[in-house]
N, C-alpha and C positions, 0 to 999 in steps of 0.2 A: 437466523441469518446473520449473517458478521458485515459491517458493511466497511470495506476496506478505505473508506474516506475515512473513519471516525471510530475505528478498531482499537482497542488499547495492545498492548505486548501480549497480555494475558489470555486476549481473545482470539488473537493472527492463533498464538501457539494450539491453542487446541484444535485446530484447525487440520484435519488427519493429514501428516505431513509435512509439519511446519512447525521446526523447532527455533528455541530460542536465536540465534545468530538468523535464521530465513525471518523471522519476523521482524528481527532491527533492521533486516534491509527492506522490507518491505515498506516500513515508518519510515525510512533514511526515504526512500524516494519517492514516497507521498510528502515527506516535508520537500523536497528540493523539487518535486515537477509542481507542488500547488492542488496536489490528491491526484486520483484516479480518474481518466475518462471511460473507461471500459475494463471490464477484468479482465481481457486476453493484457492486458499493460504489464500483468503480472510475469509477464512471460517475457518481459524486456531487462527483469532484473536477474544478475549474473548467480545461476544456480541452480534457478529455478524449471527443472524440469517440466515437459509437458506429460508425462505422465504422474507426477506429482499432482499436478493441477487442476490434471483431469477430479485426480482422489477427490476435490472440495468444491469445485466449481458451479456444481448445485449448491451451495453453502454459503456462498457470496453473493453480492451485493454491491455496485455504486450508488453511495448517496452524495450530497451536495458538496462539491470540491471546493476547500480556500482558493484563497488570492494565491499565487505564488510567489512564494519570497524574492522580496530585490534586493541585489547585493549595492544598490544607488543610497547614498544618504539622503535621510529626512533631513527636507528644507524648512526653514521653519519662517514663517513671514510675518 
């Protein structure tokens, strides 16, 4: 099982379906939303077919989602 919170490059890509460029966007928007709440999330990224999806969606996984990045600077007191 690949768990798309905590996937490397190496692991999206083996993924039947999911070449190099579909897995940086997949990272690109687990870094920018603060990971995954569902795997259908995957299907909000631009590309990403639903019948692609279908191919692996037995194959995934949500596990524990970071923080989501703030673009606010650290206060420091």
């Amino acid at each position: 099982m690949v768990d798309l919170n905590q996937a490397s490059l190496e692991q999206l890509k083996a993924l039947d379906g999911v070449g190099h460029k579909m897995a940086e966007k997949i990272i690109a928007h687990r870094d920018d939303q603060g990971g995954f709440a569902d795997i259908e999330d995957l299907l909000l990224i631009q590309g990403m077919k639903p019948k692609t999806f279908e191919k692996f969606r037995d194959k995934i996984i949500i596990g524990k989602r970071s923080k989501k990045k703030s673009n606010a600077p650290e206060v420091m007191s």
